[in-house]
C-alpha positions as CSV (number, residue, x, y, z in Angstrom):
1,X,-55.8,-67.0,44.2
2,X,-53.1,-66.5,41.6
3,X,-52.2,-63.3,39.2
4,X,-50.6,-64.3,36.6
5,X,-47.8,-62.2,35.6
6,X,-46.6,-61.7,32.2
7,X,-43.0,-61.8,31.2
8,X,-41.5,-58.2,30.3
9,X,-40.2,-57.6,27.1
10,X,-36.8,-58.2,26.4
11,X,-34.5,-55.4,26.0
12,X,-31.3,-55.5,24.2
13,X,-28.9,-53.9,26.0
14,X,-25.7,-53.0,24.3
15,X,-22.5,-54.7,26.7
16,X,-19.9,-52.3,27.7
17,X,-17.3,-54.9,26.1
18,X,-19.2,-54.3,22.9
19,X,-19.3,-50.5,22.6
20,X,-15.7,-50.3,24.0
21,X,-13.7,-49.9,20.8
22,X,-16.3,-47.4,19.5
23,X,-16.5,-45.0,23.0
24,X,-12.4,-45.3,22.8
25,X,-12.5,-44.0,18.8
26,X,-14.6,-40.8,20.2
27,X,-12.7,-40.0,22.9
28,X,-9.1,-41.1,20.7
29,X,-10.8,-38.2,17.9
30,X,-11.9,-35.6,20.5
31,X,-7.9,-35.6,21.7
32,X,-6.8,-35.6,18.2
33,X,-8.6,-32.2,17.2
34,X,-8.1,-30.8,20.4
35,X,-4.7,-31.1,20.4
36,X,-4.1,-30.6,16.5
37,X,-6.4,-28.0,15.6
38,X,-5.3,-25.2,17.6
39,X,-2.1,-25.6,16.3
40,X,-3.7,-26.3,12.4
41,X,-5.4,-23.0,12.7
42,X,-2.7,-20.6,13.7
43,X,-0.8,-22.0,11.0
44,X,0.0,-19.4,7.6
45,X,-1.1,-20.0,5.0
46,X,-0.1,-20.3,1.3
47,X,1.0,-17.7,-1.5
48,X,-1.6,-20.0,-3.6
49,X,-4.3,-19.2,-1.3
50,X,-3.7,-15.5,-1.4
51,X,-3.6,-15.8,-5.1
52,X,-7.0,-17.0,-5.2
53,X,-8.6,-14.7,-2.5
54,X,-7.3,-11.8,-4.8
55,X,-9.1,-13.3,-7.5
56,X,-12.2,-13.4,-5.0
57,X,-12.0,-10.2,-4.6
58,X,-12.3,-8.9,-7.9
59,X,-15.4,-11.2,-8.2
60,X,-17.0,-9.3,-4.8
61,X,-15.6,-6.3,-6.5
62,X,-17.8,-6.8,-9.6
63,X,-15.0,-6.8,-12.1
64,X,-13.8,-8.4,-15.0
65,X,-11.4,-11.5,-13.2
66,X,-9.9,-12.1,-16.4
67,X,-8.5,-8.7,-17.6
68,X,-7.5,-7.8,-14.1
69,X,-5.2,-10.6,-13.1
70,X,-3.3,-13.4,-15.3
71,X,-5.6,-15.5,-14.5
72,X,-5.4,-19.6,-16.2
73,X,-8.0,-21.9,-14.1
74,X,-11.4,-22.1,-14.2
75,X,-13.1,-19.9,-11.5
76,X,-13.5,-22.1,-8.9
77,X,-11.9,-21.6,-5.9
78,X,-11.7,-18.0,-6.7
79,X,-15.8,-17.6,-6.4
80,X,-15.3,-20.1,-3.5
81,X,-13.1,-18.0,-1.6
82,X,-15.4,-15.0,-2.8
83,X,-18.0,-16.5,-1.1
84,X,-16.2,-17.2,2.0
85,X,-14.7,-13.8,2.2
86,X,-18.6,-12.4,2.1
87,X,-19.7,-14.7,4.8
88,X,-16.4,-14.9,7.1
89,X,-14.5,-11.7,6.4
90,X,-11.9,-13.3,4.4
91,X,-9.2,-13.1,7.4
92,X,-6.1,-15.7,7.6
93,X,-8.2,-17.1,10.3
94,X,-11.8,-17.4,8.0
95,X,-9.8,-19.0,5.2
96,X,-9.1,-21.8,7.9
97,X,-12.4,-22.2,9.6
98,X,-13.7,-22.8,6.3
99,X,-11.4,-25.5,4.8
100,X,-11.5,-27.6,8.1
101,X,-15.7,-27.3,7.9
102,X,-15.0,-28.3,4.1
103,X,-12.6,-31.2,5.2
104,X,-14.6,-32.5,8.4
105,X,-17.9,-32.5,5.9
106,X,-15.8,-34.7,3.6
107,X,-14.6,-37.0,6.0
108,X,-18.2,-37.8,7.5
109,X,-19.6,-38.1,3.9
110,X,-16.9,-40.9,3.3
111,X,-17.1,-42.8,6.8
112,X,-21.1,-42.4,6.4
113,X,-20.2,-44.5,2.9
114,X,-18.5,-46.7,5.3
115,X,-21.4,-47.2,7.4
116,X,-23.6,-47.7,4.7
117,X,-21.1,-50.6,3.3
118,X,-21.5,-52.2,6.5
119,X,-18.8,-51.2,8.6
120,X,-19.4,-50.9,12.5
121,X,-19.7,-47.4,13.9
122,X,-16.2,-48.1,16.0
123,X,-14.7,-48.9,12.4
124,X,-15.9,-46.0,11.1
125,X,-15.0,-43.4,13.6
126,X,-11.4,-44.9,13.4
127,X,-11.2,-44.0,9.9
128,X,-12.2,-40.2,11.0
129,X,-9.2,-40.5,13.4
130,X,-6.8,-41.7,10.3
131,X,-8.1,-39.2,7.9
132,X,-8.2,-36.5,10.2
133,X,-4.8,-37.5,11.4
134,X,-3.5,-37.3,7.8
135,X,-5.0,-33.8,7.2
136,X,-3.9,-32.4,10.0
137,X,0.0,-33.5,9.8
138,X,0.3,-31.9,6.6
139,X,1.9,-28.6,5.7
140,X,0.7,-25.3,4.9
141,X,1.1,-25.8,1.3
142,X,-1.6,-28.4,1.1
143,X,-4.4,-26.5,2.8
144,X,-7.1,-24.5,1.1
145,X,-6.1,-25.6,-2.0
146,X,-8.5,-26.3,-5.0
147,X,-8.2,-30.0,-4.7
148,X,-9.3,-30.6,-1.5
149,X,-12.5,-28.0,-2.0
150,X,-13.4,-29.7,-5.3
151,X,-13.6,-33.1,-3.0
152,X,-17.1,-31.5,-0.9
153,X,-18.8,-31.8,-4.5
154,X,-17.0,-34.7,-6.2
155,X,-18.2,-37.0,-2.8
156,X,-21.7,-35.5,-3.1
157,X,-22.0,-36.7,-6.5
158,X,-20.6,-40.2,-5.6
159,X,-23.5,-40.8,-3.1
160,X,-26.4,-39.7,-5.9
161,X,-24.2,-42.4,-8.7
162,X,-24.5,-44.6,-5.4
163,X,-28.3,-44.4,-5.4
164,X,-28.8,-44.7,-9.7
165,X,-26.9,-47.7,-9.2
166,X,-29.2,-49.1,-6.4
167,X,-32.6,-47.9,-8.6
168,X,-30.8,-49.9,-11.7
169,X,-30.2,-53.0,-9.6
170,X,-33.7,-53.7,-8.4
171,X,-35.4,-52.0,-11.0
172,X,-36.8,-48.8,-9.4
173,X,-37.3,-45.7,-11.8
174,X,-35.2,-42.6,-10.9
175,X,-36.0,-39.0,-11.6
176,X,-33.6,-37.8,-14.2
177,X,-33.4,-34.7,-11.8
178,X,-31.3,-36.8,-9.6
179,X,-28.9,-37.2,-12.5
180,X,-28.7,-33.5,-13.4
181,X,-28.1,-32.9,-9.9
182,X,-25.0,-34.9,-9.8
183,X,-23.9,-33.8,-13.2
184,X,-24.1,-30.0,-11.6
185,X,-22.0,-31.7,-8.5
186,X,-19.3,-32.8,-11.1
187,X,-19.7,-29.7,-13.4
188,X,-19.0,-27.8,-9.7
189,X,-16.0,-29.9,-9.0
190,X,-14.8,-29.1,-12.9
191,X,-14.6,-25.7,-12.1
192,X,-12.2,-25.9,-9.1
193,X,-9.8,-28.3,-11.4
194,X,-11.5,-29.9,-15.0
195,X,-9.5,-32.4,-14.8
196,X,-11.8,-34.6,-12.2
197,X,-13.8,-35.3,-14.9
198,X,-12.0,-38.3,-15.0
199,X,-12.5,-39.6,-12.0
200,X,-16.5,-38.6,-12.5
201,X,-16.4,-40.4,-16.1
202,X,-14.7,-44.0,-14.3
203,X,-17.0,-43.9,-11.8
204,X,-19.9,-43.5,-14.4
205,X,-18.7,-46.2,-16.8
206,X,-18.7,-48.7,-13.6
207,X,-22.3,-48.0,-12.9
208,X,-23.2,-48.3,-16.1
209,X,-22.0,-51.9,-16.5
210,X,-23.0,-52.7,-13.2
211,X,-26.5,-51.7,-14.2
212,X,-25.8,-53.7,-17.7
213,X,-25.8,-56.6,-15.9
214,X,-28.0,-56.2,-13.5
215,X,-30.9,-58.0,-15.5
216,X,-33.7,-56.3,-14.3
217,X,-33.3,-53.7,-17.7
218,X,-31.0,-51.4,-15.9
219,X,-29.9,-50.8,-19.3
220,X,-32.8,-48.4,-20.6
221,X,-31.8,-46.4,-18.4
222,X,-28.5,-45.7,-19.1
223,X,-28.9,-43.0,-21.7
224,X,-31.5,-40.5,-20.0
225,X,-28.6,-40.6,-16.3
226,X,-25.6,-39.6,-18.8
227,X,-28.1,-36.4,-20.7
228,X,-29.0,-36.0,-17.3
229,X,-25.1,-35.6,-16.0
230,X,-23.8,-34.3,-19.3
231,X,-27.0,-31.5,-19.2
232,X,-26.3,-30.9,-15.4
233,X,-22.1,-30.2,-16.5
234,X,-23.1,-28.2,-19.2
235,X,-25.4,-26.3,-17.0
236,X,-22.3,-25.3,-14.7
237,X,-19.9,-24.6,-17.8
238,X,-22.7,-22.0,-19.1
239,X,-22.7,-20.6,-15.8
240,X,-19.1,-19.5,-16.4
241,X,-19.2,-18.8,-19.8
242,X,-21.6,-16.7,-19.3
243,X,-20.0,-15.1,-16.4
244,X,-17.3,-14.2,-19.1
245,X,-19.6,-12.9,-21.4
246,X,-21.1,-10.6,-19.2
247,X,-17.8,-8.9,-18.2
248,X,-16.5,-8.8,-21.7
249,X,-13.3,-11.4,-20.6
250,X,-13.8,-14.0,-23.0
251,X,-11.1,-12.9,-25.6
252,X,-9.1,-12.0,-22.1
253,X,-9.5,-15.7,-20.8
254,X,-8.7,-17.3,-23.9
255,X,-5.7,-14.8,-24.8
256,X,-3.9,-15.5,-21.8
257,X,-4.4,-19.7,-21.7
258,X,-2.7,-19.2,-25.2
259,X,0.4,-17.2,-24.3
260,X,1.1,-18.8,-20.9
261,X,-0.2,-22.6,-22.0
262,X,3.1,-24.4,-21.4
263,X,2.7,-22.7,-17.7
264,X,1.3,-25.9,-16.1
265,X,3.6,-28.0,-18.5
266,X,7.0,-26.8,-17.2
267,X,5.7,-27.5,-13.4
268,X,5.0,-31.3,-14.5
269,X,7.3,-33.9,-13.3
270,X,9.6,-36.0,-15.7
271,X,7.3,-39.3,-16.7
272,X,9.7,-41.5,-15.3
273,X,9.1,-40.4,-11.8
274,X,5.3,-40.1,-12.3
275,X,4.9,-43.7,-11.1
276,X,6.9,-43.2,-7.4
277,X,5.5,-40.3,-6.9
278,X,2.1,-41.2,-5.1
279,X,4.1,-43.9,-2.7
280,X,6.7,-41.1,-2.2
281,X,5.1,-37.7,-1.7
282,X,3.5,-38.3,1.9
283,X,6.6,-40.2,4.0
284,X,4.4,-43.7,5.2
285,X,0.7,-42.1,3.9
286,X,1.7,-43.3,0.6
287,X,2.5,-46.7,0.8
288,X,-1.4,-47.1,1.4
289,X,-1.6,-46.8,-2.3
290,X,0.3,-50.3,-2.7
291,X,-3.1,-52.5,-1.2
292,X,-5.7,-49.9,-2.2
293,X,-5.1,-50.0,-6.3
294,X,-5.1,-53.8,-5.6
295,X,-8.1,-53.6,-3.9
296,X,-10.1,-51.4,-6.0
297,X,-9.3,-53.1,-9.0
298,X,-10.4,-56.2,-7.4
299,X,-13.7,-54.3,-6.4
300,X,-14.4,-53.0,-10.2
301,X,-13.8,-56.0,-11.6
302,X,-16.2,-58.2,-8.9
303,X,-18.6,-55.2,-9.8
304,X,-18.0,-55.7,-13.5
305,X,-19.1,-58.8,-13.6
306,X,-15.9,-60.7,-14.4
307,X,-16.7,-63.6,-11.8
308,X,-20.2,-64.2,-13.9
309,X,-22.4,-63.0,-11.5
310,X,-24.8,-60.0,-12.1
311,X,-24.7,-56.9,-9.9
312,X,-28.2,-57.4,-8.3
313,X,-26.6,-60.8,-7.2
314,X,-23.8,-59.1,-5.1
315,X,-24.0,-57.7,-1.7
316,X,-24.8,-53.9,-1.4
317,X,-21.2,-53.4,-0.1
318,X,-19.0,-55.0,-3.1
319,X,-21.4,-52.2,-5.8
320,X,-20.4,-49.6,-3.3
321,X,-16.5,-50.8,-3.1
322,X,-16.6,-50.7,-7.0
323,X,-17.5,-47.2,-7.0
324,X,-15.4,-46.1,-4.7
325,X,-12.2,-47.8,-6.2
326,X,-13.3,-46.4,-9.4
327,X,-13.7,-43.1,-8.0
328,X,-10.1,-43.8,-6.2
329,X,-8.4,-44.7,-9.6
330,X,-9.7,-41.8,-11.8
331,X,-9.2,-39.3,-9.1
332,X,-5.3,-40.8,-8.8
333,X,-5.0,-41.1,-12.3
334,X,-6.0,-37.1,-12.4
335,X,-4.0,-36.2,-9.8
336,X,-0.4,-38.0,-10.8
337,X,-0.7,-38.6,-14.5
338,X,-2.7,-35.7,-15.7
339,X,-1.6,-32.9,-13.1
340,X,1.9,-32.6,-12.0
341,X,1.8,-35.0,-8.9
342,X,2.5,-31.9,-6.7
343,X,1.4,-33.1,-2.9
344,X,-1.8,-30.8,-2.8
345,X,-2.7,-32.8,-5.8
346,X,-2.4,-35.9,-4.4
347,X,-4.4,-35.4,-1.2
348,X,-7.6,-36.4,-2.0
349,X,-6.3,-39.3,-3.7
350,X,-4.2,-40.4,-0.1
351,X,-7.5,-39.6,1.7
352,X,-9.5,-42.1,-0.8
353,X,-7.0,-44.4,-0.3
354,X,-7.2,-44.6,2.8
355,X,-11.1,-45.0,2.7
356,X,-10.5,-48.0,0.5
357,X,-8.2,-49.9,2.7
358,X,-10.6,-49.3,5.4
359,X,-13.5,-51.0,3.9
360,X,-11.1,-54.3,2.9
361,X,-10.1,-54.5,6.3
362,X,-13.6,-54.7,7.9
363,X,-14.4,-57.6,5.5
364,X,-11.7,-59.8,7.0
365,X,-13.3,-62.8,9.3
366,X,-11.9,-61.4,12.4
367,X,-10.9,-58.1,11.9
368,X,-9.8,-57.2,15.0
369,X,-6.0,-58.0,14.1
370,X,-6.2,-56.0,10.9
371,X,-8.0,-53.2,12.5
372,X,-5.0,-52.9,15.1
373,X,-2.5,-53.4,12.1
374,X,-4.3,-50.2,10.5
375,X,-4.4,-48.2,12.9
376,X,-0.7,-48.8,14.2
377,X,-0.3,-48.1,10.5
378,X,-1.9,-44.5,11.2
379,X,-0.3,-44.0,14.2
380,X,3.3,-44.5,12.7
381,X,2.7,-42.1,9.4
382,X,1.7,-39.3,12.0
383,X,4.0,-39.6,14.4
384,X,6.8,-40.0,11.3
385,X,6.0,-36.2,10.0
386,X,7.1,-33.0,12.0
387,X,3.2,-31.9,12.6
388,X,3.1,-34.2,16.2
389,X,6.7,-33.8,17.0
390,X,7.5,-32.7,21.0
391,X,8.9,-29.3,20.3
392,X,5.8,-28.1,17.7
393,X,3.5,-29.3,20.1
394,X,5.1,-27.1,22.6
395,X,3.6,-24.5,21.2
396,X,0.0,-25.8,21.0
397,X,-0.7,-23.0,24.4
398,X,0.2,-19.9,22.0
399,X,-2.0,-21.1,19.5
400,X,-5.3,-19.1,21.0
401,X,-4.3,-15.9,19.7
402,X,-6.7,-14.5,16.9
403,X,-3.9,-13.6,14.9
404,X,-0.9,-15.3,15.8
405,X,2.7,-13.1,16.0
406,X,5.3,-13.6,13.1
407,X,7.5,-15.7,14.6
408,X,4.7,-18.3,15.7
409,X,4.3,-18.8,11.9
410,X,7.8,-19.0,11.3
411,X,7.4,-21.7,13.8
412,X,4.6,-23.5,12.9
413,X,4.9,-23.2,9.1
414,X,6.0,-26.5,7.7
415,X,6.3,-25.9,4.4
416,X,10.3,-26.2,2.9
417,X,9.4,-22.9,0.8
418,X,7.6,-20.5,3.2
419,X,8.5,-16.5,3.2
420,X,10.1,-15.5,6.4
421,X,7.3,-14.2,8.0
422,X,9.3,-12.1,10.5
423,X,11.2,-10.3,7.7
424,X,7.7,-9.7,6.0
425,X,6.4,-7.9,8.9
426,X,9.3,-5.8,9.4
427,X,8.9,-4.9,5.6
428,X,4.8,-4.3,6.3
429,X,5.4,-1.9,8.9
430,X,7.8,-0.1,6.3
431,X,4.7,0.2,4.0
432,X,2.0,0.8,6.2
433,X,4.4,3.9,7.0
434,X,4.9,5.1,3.9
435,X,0.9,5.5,3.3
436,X,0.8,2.8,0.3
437,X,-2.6,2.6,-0.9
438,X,-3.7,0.2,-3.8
439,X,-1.8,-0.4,-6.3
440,X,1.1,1.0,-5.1
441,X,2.9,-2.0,-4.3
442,X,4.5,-5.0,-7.0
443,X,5.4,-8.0,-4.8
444,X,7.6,-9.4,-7.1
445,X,9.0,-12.8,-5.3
446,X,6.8,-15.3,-4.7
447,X,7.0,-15.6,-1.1
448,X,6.1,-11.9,-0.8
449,X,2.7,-12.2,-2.0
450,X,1.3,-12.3,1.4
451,X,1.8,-8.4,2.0
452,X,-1.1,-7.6,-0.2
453,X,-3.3,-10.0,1.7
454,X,-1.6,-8.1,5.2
455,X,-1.8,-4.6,3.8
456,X,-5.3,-4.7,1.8
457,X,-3.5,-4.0,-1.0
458,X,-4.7,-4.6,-4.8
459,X,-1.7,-5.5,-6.5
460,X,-0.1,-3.2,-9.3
461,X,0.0,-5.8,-11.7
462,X,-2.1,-8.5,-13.3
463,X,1.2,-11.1,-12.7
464,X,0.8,-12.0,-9.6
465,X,3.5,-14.2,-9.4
466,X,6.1,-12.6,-11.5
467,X,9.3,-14.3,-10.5
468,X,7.5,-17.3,-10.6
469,X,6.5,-16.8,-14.5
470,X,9.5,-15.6,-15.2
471,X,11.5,-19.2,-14.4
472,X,8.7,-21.1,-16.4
473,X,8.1,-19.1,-19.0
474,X,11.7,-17.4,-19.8
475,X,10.6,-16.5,-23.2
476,X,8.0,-14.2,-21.8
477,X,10.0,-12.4,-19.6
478,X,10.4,-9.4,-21.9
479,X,7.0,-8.8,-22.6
480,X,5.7,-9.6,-18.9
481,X,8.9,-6.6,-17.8
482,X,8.0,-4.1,-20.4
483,X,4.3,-4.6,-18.9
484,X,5.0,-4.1,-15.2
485,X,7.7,-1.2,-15.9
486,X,4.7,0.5,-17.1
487,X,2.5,-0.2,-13.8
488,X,1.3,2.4,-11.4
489,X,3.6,0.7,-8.5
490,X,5.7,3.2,-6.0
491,X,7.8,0.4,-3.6
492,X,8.6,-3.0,-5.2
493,X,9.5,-5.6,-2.7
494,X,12.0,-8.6,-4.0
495,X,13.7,-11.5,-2.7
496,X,18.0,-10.5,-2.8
497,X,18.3,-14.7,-3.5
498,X,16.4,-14.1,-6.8
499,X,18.7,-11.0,-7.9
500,X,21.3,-10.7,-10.9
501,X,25.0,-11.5,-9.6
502,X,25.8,-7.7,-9.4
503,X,24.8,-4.3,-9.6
504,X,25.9,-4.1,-13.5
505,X,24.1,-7.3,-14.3
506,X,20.8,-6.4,-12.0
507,X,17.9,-6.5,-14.6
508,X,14.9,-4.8,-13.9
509,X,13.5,-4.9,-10.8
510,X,16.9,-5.2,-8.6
511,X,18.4,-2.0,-10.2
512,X,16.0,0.2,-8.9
513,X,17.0,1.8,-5.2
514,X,16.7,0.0,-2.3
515,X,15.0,1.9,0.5
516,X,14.5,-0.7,2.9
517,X,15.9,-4.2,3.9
518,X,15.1,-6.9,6.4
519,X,16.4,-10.1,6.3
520,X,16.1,-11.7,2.4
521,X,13.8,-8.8,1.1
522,X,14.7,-5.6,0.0
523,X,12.2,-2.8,-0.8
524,X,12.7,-0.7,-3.5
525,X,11.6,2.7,-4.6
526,X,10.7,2.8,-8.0
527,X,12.6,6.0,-9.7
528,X,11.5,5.4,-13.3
529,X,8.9,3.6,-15.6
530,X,5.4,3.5,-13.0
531,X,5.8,6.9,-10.9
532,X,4.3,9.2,-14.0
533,X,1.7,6.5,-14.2
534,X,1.2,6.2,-10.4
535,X,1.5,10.0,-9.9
536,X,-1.5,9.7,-12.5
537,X,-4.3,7.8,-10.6
């Protein structure tokens, strides 16, 4: 007697060989933010950063952001850091939790594009390492800043023009909800910086010829998605408006974008160097821009249509790489052409870059030699900045401090301009000893912003940056004096690099008596113009 026995069902078993590259990309990431973050976190931060958390502050406050500080941008970062000061605490250390979650959720939207193109999950978490290896090596000055928060939305919004473009292409109907919904993304991302509405409105104009010539009447469709994203931007820019309106700061806003308009002007570049200065601002990171414009014009135009083929006739992956080098382009464009090229400006436009390359490379026959090419690439741009040099990551076992000491963020501050942290301790624990409560204290160099932050201090003037405005704006130096002099400030701390060339030609601040001096900074008492004023409150 027989039994017949039936064959068991095949099960595909993944070889070891096979899932190499991938297990070596986790465990190659996992040492990369082990070893970098610590040291990432205990890092200062910016004067820009404590700009904006001041503004945040009068938001949680309930006051009129406007009228109480010279205030130019839209409200952006300032209600974001409002927000992250009412869930965190607001700390040095909050500030950073928060813009690494921000940055990590960026960089796994983007590789999850990846995926979705059709790159291999090994690719994909080696683009994590590269991205993650950028952010990381870069100095204080680029962190927390409004153009890397404005990227969470501005990505979100790519992946919903992703899907309208995949509805027009087979000819599925999509809910015009969807297309608010990514308006509101971009109108979110205006409010950190308007001028990403560039990169929003290239993106948009590819889709829509994509879906022109998709044949299957993507065209119909094309009016209802741009109400949708123009009603969903509008939706946002009420939201503010509004905001203004209700605190009575609208003739405030306007007033001060009027007087101090040539503000971002004077910060911008000469023309001539606008060209270098995406290739020269991160040392190695920036020649990725050299293949990646190449590539994404080659994308948009494949996407276009210029070969002759309609987009429901190319691969998924080649109407995804035309969105993303359009996105790339206008978000460059933004950044070097319509900003002032400074390096925080040009982040997100390194980090989408490098995205672009990424997907190029995976298309190659055999991409195992590009792949290594890339990544050496990486490798050499990190190693060639001071972030992952020997003596900095000396440090990386005094990094578990809550709040590191002064002279660990003279340390680990990279940044050519920093304040001198130990010297603005010294000068805090003046202060703090001379019972300064709010408002009694005008930092008047930039680099001392970061005792109000230290302190808890509001600041005795609307002019946050007064030294700073004053080298811009020369022609506004009288009225923005007359202004302070009248302030409610006891102790104003300066910078002695920043004063007249001797006591008979010390203007106003320097002349006033110095009770205090550490290092570059020099406290003063004020002995006219504010005390009646302060004596007053």
């Amino acid at each position: 007697m027989s039994v017949e026995v039936s064959p068991r069902p095949a099960v595909a078993i993944a070889r070891p060989a096979a899932r190499a590259p991938e297990v070596l990309g986790w465990l190659t990431l996992a040492a990369l933010l082990l070893v970098a973050v610590p040291l990432y976190l205990a890092m200062p931060l910016t004067i820009d950063v404590f700009f904006y958390d001041a503004c945040g502050q009068v938001v949680l406050r309930g006051g009129a952001l406007e009228k109480e500080i010279l205030f130019l941008p839209p409200p952006g970062m300032a209600w974001a850091l409002a927000g992250e000061r009412a869930l965190l605490g607001g700390s040095r250390l909050a500030v950073r939790i928060a813009d690494i979650l921000i940055v990590a959720t960026v960089v796994g939207l983007l590789c999850r594009w990846l995926r979705t193109s059709g790159l291999s999950r090994a690719a994909c978490v080696w683009t994590a390492v590269a991205l993650f290896a950028f952010y990381l090596g870069t100095s204080e000055w680029i962190h927390a800043q409004p153009d890397i928060w404005m990227m969470l939305p501005a990505v979100a919004a790519l992946w919903l023009r992703r899907g309208a473009v995949e509805a027009a292409v087979v000819g599925d109907r999509r809910s015009v909800v969807w297309s608010v919904g990514e308006g509101v993304l971009w109108g979110t991302a205006c409010l950190f910086k308007p001028q990403v509405v560039l990169a929003g409105l290239l993106t948009w104009l590819v889709s829509a010829v994509m879906a022109r010539r998709s044949g299957t009447g993507g065209l119909r469709r094309l009016i209802p998605d741009a109400l949708g994203l123009l009603a969903g931007g509008l939706l946002v820019g009420a939201l503010w408006l509004g905001s203004m309106a209700a605190h009575g700061a609208w003739y405030d806003y306007w007033h001060n974008v009027a007087e101090f308009r040539g503000y971002y002007s004077r910060l911008a570049p000469p023309w001539a160097d606008r060209l270098r200065l995406p290739v020269t601002r991160f040392p190695v990171w920036g020649w990725l821009h050299l293949p990646a414009l190449l590539i994404a014009l080659v994308a948009i135009a494949q996407g276009a249509g210029v070969s002759g083929r309609p987009a429901a006739a190319l691969m998924a992956r080649d109407r995804l790489a035309a969105l993303l080098g359009a996105c790339y382009l206008g978000w460059l464009a933004e950044a070097d052409l319509v900003q002032s090229g400074f390096s925080y400006h040009l982040v997100p436009a390194v980090m989408l870059a490098l995205v672009v390359v990424a997907g190029w490379v995976n298309r190659w026959p055999r991409p195992v030699l590009p792949w290594a090419a890339f990544l050496g690439f990486a490798a050499l741009a990190a190693g060639w900045g001071p972030a992952f040099q020997p003596a900095r990551l000396a440090l990386w076992g005094r990094c578990w401090e809550v709040e590191p000491s002064a002279e660990m963020k003279d340390r680990l501050g990279m940044y050519s301009e920093k304040p001198s942290w130990r010297n603005l301790a010294r000068a805090a624990a003046f202060l703090r000893a001379q019972g300064v409560t709010d408002r009694d204290l005008l930092c008047y160099d930039s680099t001392t912003v970061p005792l109000y932050h230290d302190l808890h201090l509001r600041p005795a003037s609307r002019c946050f940056f007064p030294v700073l405005f004053e080298q811009i704006l020369p022609s506004r130096r009288a009225v923005l004096v007359e202004e302070m002099r009248a302030g409610p400030q006891r102790y104003i701390i300066t910078n002695a690099w920043e004063a007249g060339s001797g006591p008979a030609a010390e203007p106003w601040p320097y002349c006033e008596p110095v009770v205090f001096k550490t290092g570059r900074y020099r406290v003063h008492r004020v002995s006219s113009g504010g005390t009646e004023a302060g004596a007053a409150r």
